[in-house]
N, C-alpha and C positions, 0 to 999 in steps of 0.2 A: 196538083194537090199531093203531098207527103203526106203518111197515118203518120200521129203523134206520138199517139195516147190510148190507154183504156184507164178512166178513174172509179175506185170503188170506193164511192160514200159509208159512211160506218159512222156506229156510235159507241165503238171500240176502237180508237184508230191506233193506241199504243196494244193492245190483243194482237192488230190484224197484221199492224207493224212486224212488231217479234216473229208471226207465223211463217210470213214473208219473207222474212232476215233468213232464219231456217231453211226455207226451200230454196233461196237464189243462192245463199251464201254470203250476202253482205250484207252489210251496215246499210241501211239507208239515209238519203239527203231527207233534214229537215229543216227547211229554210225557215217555216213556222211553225208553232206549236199544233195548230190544226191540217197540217199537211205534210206527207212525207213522198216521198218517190223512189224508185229502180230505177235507173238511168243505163240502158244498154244497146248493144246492136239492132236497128232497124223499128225500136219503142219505147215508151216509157210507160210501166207500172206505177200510176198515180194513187194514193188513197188519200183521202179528206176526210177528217170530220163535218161533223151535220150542218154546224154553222156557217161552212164554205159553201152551202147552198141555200141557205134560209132563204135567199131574196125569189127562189123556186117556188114558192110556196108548195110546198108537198108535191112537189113532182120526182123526185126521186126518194126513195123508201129504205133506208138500210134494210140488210137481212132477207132481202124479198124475191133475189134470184134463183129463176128457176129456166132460165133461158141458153144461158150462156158460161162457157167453160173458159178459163184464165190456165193459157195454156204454156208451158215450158219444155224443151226441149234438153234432155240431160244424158250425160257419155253411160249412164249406167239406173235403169228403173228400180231394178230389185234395190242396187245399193240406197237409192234416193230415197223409194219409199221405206225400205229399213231404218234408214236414218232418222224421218220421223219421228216413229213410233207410235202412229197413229193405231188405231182401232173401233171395233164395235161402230157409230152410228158417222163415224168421222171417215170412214173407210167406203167409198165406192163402188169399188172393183180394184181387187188385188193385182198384182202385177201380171197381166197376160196378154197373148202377141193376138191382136186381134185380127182377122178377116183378110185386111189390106196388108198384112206386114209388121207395121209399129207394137213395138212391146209397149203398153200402156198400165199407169196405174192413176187410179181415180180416188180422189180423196176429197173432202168437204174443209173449208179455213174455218177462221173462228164465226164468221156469218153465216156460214154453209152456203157458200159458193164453192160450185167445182171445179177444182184443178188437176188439170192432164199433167202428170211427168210420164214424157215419151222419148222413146228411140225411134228412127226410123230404121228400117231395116238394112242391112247391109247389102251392097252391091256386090253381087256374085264376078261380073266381069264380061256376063253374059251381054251380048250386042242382039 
């Protein structure tokens, strides 16, 4: 078994789209109007709109995560999350090296889902 995917339903998908576009840095694929994706190394960041799951009958919830972080890996936190320009209730935790090493910054998308932009730490050289 390969991981595929992680898909975020919305009822914003042109919002969550743009937010997304912003933090990878591209364009995304939209094969349909109710679906767009990130297509990269080792995953793919899926979003749908609500209709691509109606047949669920209310099993998934736009807007309602409070579990799970949509995480990214970037050459530089401070510049990423400056580039944003996020703030106030959008903002998580500002850019700092937490516990384990990773410089982290936490920020909420247009659903308020949270997303990591992290570095991991540098290797010293030390064995």
């Amino acid at each position: 078994m390969s991981f595929a995917s992680i898909r975020i339903v919305t009822d914003d998908l042109d919002g969550l789209v743009a937010f997304y576009e912003r933090v990878i840095g591209q364009r995304a694929e939209r094969p349909a109007p109710v679906f767009a994706q990130f297509t990269g190394p080792g995953a793919t960041l899926a979003i749908a709109g609500t209709a691509t799951v109606a047949m669920l009958g209310g099993a998934l919830t736009p807007a309602t995560n409070r579990s799970v972080f949509v995480e990214f890996e970037v050459d530089d936190v401070d510049g990423a999350f400056a580039e944003l320009g996020l703030t106030g209730e959008d903002v998580v935790l500002g850019p700092t090296t937490m516990p384990w090493g990773n410089r982290s910054a936490l920020v909420r998308d247009p659903d308020g889902n949270v997303v990591n932009l992290f570095t991991r730490p540098e290797s010293d050289g030390a064995a």
